[in-house]
C-alpha positions in Angstrom: 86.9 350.6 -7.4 89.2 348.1 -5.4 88.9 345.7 -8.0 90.2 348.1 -10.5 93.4 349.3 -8.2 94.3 345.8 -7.7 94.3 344.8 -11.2 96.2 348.1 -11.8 98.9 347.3 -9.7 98.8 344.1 -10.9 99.5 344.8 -14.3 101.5 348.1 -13.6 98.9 350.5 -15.2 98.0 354.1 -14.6 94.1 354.2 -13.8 93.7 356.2 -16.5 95.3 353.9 -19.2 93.5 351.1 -17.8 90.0 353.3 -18.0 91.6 353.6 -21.4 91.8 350.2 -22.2 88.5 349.3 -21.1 87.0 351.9 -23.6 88.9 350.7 -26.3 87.9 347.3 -25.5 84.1 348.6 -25.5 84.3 350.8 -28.7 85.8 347.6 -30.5 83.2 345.3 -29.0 80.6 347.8 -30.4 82.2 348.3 -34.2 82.6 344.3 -34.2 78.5 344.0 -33.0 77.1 346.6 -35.2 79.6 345.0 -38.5 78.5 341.4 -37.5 74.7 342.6 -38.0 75.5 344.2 -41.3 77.3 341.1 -42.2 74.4 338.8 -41.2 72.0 341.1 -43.3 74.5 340.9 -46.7 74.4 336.9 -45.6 70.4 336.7 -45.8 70.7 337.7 -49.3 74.1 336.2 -50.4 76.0 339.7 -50.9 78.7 340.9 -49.6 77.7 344.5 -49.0 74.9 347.1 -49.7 75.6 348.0 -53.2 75.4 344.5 -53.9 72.1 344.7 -52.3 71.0 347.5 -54.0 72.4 345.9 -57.1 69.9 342.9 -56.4 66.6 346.0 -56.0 68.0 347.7 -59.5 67.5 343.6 -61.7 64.6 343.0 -59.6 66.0 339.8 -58.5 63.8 341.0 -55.0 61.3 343.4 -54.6 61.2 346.9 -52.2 59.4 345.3 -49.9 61.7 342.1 -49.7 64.4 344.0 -49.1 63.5 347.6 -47.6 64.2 347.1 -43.6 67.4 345.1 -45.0 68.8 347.6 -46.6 67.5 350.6 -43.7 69.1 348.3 -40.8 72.4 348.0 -42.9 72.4 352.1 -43.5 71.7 352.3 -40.0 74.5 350.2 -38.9 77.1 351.5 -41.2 76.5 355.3 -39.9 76.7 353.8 -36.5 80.3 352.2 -36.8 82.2 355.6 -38.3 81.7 357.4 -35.2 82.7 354.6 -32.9 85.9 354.2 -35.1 86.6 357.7 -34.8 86.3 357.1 -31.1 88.7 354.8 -31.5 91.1 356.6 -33.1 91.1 359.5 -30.4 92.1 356.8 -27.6 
């Protein structure tokens, strides 16, 4: 709690915009995690996002099983980042 008084007079902030800043920092940290995932699943399969993917499924260029926990961890992680953005949007 020092630390955080000190760098609050340092910088001139309010506690509570600096409490603010800190969440904002951590909500974007967590969007930019979660999006990097998604982005390394599209990568493993050369697309560039899940209807692509999907897209891949429908020609049977890969099969349900090749690509089933792909496409699940990609849903998961693209309902994940809409309420962190809204989180983001109320700081």
């Amino acid at each position: 709690m020092a630390r955080a008084m000190r760098t609050t007079a340092a910088f001139a902030l309010t506690e509570e915009a600096l409490t603010k800043e800190r969440l904002r920092a951590l909500h974007l940290d967590h969007v930019r995690m979660l999006d990097a995932e998604r982005q390394a699943r599209y990568a493993k399969f050369g697309v560039r996002s899940w209807q692509e993917m999907d897209k891949l499924l429908q020609n049977g260029v890969v099969t349900a099983e090749d690509i089933l926990e792909d496409l699940q961890h990609v849903d998961y992680r693209t309902t994940r980042i809409a309420p962190v953005k809204g989180l983001l949007e109320e700081l």
